[in-house]
C-alpha positions in Angstrom: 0.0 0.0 0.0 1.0 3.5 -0.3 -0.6 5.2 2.3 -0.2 9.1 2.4 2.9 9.2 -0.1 3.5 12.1 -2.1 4.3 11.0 -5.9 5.0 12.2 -9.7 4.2 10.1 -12.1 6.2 11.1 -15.9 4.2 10.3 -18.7 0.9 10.0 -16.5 -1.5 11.2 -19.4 -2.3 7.7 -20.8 -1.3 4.4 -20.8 0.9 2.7 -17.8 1.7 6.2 -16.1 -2.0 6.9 -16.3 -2.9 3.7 -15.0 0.3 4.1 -11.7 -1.0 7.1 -11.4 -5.0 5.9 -10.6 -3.6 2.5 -8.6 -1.3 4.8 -6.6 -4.6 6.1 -5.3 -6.2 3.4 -5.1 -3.2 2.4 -2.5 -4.0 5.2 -0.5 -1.3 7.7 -1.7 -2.3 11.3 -0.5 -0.9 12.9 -3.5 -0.5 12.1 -7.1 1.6 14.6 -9.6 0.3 13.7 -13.1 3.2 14.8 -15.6 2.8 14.6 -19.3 3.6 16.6 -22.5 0.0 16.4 -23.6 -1.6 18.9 -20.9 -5.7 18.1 -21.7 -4.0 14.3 -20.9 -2.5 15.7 -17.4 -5.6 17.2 -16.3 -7.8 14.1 -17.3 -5.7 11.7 -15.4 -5.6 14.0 -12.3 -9.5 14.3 -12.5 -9.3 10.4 -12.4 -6.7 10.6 -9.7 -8.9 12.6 -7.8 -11.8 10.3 -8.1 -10.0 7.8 -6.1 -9.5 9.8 -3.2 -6.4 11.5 -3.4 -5.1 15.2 -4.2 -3.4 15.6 -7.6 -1.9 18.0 -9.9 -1.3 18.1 -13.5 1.4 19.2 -14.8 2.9 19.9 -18.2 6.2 19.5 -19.4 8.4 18.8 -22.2 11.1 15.8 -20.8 13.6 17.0 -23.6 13.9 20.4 -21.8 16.4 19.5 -18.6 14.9 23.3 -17.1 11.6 21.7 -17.4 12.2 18.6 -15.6 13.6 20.8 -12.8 10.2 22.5 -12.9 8.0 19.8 -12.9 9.9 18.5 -9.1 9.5 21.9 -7.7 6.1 21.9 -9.0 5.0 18.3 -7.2 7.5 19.4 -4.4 5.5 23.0 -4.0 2.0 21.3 -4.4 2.1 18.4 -1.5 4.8 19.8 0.5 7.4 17.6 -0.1 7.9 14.4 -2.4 8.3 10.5 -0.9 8.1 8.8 -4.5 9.2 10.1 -8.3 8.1 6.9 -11.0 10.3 7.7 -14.1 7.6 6.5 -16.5 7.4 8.0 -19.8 9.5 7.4 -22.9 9.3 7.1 -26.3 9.8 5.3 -29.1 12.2 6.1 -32.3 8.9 5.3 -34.0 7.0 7.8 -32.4 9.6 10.6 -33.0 10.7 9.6 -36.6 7.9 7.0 -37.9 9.2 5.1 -40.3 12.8 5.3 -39.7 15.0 1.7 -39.2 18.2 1.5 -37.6 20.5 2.7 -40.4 17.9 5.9 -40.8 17.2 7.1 -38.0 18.4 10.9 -38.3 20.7 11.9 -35.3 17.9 14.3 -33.9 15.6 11.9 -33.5 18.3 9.8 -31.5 19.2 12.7 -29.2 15.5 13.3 -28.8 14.4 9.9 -27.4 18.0 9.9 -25.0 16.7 13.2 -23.9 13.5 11.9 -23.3 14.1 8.1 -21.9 17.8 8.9 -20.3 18.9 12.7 -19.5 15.3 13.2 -18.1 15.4 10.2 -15.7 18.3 11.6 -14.8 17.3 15.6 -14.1 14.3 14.1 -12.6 16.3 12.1 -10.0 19.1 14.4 -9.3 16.3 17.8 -8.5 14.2 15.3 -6.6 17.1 13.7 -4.4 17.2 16.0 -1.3 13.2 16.2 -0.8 13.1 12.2 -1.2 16.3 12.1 1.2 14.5 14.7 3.6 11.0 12.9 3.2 11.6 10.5 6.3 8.0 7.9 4.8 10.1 5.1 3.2 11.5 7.2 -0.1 11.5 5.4 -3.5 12.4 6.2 -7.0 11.0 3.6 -10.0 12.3 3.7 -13.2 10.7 2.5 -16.7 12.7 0.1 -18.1 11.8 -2.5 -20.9 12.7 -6.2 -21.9 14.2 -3.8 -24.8 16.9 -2.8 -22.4 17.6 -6.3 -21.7 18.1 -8.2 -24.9 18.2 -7.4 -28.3 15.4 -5.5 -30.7 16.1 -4.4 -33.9 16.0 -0.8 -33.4 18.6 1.8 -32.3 17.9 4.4 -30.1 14.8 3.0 -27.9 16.7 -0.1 -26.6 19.7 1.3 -26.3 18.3 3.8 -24.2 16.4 1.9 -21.9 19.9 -0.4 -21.2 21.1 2.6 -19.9 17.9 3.3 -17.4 18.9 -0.1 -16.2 22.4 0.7 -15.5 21.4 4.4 -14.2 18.9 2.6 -11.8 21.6 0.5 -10.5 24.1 3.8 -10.3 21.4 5.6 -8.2 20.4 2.4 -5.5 24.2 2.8 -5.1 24.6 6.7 -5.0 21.3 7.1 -2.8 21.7 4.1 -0.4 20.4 3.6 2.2 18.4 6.7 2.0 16.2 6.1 -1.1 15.8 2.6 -3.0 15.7 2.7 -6.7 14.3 -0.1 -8.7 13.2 -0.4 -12.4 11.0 -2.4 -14.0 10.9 -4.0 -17.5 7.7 -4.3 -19.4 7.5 -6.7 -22.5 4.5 -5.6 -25.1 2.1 -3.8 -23.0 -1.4 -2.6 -24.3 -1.3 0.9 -24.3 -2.1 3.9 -26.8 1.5 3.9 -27.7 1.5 0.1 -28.4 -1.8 0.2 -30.1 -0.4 3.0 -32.7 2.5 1.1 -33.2 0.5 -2.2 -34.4 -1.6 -0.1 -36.1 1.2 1.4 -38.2 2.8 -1.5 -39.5 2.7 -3.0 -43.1 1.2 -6.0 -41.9 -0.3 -6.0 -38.3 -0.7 -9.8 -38.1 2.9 -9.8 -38.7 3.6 -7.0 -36.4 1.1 -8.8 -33.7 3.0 -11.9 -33.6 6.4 -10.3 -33.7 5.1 -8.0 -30.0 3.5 -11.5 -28.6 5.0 -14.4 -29.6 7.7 -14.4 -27.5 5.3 -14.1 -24.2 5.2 -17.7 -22.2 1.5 -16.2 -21.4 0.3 -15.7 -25.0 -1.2 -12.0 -25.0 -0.4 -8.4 -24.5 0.1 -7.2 -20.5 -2.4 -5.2 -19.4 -1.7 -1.3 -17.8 -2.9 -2.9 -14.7 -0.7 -5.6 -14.2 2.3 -3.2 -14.7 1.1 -0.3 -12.4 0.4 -3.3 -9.2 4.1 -4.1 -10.0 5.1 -0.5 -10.4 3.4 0.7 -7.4 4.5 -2.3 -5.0 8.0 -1.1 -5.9 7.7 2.4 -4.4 5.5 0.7 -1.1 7.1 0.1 2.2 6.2 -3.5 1.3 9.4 -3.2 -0.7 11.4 -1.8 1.7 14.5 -4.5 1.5 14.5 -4.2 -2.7 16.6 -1.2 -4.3 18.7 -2.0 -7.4 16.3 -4.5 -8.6 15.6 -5.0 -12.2 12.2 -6.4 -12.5 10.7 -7.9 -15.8 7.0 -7.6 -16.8 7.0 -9.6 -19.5 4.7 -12.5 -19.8 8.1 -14.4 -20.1 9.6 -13.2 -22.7 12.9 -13.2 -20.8 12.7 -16.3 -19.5 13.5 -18.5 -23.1 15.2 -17.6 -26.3 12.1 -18.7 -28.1 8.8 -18.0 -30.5 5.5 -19.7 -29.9 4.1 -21.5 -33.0 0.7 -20.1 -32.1 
């Protein structure tokens, strides 16, 4: 449970920082800072986060602009009075910032903007949020996003890449910030969410693409934004309070073997 903890949520608009977001709640948190690029998105999920009982803010901000980031913790900090959780959620895609683009395409922007996005800003976020989780004295956590991406290979460039080194920065910060605040991460495989969806949606043959994002899953279907945000938000309870520099996968198995399911 996470009684009376103050969070921020990156990436909270839709999907599984929407969902962390509203289970947070649900577990009894007493505050809930929505971030996300998309501000109608913010304000949705904080009206949603406010259904369930606890106080909320959105708040918008680009996670490619470090002076933002800073902004967004003083604005969850100023807004509950202090901060006992940051969940490093969002991320994108080399898809989603050049669609269509393979490995030996991708233009060098697009590269730099998904780093900034799924790296730097984990990063920022942790380094301006460090002394109110070290002075918050309620069991202080950080999560990270990861992805099965980070942990094996995919045949893209920037996205996996990128998420290897949220593993390895998650593992840097347990270190840096022990015993103070724990850090774990964990690893989704192919989640259902808007960003998944569009994805699918995109490709030249979905069937194809369908199989390719669930075949390797022991349990033979998508996750569900649930079943991430119940692993998501155990991580930043006091339930968790011996695990920091954990790497967790959510991945229907897809870790576990080196195979394809015929069907």
């Amino acid at each position: 449970m996470l009684t009376d903890k103050r969070m921020l949520v990156t990436g909270a608009g839709a999907g599984m920082g929407r969902e962390i977001a509203v289970e947070a709640a649900r577990q009894g948190a007493a505050f809930v800072g929505v971030a996300d690029i998309d501000a109608a998105a913010a304000e949705e999920a904080a009206e949603a986060v406010r259904g369930e009982g606890a106080a909320a803010r959105a708040i918008t901000v680009d996670l490619a602009d470090a002076a933002q980031v800073r902004g967004m913790v003083e604005a969850a900090v100023s807004a509950a009075g202090g901060l006992d959780t940051l969940v490093n959620n969002a991320g994108v895609l080399d898809g989603t910032v050049a669609p269509g683009a393979t490995f030996l395409t991708l233009p060098e922007d697009a590269w730099d903007r998904v780093y900034a996005i799924n790296v730097k800003a984990v990063w920022v976020a942790t380094k301006a949020a460090a002394p109110h989780l070290l002075a918050s004295g309620r069991g202080p956590s950080i999560v990270n996003a990861a992805s099965v991406a980070g942990m094996t290979g995919y045949p893209s460039a920037a996205y996996p890449s990128s998420k290897g080194a949220v593993i390895q920065l998650t593992r840097s910060t347990a270190i840096e910030l022990a015993p103070g605040v724990r850090c774990n991460a964990f690893c989704p495989g192919s989640i259902e969410t808007p960003m998944s969806r569009a994805h699918l949606a995109a490709a030249a043959d979905p069937e194809a693409q369908l199989r390719a994002m669930t075949g390797t899953h022991l349990i033979p279907r998508f996750g569900q934004v649930g079943e991430v945000a119940k692993v998501a938000c155990f991580l930043a309870s006091d339930d968790a309070s011996f695990l920091t520099g954990g790497i967790f996968p959510v991945d229907g198995g897809t870790t576990a073997w080196r195979g394809m399911r015929s069907q």
